[in-house]
N, C-alpha and C positions, 0 to 999 in steps of 0.2 A: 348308375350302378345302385344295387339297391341297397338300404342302410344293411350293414354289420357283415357286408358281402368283403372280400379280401382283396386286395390289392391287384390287380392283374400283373403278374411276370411273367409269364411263358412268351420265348421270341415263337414268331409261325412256326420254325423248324422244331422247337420245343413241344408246340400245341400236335403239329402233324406225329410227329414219333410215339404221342402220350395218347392221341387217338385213334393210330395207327391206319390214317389217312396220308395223302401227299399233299405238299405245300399246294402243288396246283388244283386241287380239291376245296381245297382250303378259301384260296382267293374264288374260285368258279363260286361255292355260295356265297362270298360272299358279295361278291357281282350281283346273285340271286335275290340275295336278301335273306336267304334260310339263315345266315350268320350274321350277327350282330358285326360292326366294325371295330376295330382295336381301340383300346386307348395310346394315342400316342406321345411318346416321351422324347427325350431327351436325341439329338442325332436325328429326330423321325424317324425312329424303331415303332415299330407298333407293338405293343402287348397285352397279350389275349390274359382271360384268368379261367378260370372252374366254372362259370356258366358258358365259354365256350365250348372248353370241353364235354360237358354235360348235353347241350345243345348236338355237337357233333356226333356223342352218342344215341339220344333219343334217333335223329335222322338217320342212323344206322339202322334202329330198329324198327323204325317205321319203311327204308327200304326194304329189310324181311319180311314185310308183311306184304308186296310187291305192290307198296305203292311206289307212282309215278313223283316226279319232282313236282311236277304244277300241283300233285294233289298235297304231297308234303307244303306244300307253301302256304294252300289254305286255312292247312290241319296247322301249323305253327301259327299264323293268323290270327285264329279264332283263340290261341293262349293266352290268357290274362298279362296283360304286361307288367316287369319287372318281376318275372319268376327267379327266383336264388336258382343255383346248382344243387341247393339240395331240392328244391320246389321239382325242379328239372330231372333229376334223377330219381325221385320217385313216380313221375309221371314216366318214367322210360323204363323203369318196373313194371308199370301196372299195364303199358305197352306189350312188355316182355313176358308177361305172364300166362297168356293165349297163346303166344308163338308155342309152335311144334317143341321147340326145344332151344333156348339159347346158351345151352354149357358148351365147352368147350378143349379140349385138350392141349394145355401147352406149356413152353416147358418154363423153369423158374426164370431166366432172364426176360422171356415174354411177359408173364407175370408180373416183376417186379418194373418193367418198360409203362405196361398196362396201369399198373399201380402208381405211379412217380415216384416211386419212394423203393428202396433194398428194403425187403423183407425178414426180418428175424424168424426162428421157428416157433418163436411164443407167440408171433405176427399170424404164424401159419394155421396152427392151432389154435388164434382165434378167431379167426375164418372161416376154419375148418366148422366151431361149434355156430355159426352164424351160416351155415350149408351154402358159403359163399363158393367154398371149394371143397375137394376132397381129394386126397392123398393116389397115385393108380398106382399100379404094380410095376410101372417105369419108375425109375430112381430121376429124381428133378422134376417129372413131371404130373402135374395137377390138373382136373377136372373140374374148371373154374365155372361157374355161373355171372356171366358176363355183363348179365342184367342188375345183377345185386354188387357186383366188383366195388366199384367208386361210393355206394353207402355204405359199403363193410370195409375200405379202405377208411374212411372217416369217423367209424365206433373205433378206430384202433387206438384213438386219440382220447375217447370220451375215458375218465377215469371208471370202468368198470369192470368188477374181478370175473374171470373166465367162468367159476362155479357159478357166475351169477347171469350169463349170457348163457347157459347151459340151461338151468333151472327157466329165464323169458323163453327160452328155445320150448321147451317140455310143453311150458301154458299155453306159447302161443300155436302149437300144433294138436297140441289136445281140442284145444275151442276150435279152432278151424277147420278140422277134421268132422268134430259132433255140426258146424255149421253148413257142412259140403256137405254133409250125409240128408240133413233135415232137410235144404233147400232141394237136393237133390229128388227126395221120396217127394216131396209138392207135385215137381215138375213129374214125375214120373205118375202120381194118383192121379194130377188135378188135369194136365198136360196130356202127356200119353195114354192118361189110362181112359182119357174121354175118347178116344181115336180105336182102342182097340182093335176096334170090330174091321179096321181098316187094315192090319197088323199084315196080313198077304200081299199089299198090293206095295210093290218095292217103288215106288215114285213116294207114296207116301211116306215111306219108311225112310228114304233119303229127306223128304222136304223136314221133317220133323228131328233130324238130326241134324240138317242143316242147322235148321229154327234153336236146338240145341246149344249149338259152336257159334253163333249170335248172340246168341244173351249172357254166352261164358264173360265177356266184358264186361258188360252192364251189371253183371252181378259182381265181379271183383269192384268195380268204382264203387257201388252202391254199400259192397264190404267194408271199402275202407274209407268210405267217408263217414260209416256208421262210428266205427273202429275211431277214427282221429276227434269225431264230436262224443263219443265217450268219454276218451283218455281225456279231452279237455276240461271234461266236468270232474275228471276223478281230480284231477291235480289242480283244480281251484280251489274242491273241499280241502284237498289235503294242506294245503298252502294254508285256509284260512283255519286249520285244526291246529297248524306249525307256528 
């Protein structure tokens, strides 16, 4: 387990309902190997924790993406060992980020199933400003973003005031916005615009949006690995300035 990781307690039927897989699901990976084995306790119970659950999410979204299990096995494989749930849940983010669409509509007991935890409306509302969800014109029911779920269940803990998740919200869609726009005009001057003269012939025009919908990855990792070795550097200044 990796240091400062939590204690595993979910029994399998706990882990299954919270990932909203079946027990027999559960055991088949981990036959597989896609799932790590339980800690077992006391009776020989087994219990799972938050990197399983995390884990059973990523494999969720890597079957959206219609890979097969052999290939999901490779793709988890090549994962640096001893990833936290949270290491795990950011990588089934940036997974979920290229997908078509991973929100969802459903209703607050799903929600709160999905979530482990009852929900408050101060809960919901901070969610809300972290566009983990949004409010629909059904009464109970929520328009969740399923990829972001389990990292915006876990700010709800950090001590941070909602004006102040609003205001990180504002910066961080402003810069990402002016950073989609700039990477984007590249691709389209440096990229497409060398092809122009090709702009008729519709094979082309598919391979080079193809070529497009391929790099949308590499550019979200190459984001946010820029993104996490900045913050790192602000908060060592800031630390040796405190």
């Amino acid at each position: 387990m990796p240091p400062g990781a939590e204690e595993p307690t979910l029994t399998v039927d706990e882990l299954a309902a919270r990932a909203g897989v079946t027990v027999r699901t559960i055991r088949f990976y981990g036959t597989k190997g896609l799932l790590p084995p339980p800690v077992i306790g006391p009776r020989r119970v087994g219990h799972y924790g938050q990197d399983h659950l995390s884990r059973l999410a990523l494999i969720e979204e890597l079957q959206h993406q219609g890979m097969t299990l052999a290939a999901i096995e490779r793709y988890l494989e090549r994962l640096p060992p001893g990833l936290s749930a949270h290491d795990l849940a950011i990588h089934r983010a940036l997974v979920a980020s290229w997908a078509p669409d991973s929100a969802k509509d459903v209703p607050r007991a799903e929600l709160e199933r999905r979530a482990g935890r009852a929900l408050s409306e101060e809960d919901l509302d901070r969610l809300a400003a972290m566009s983990v969800l949004a409010r629909t014109g059904t009464p109970g029911t929520y328009r969740v973003d399923l990829a972001l779920l389990r990292l915006g269940v876990q700010l709800l803990d950090v001590p941070i005031a909602h004006e102040t998740i609003l205001a990180a919200r504002t910066v961080l869609l402003e810069h990402t916005r002016s950073a989609a726009h700039e990477l984007s005009r590249l691709f389209r001057d440096e990229v497409w615009g060398a092809c122009r003269e090709r702009e008729s012939d519709p094979e082309h025009v598919a391979a080079m949006r193809s070529l497009s919908a391929h790099m949308q990855p590499m550019v979200v990792q190459a984001l946010v690995t820029a993104f996490q070795r900045s913050l790192k550097e602000e908060l060592r200044e800031w630390l040796k300035e405190s």
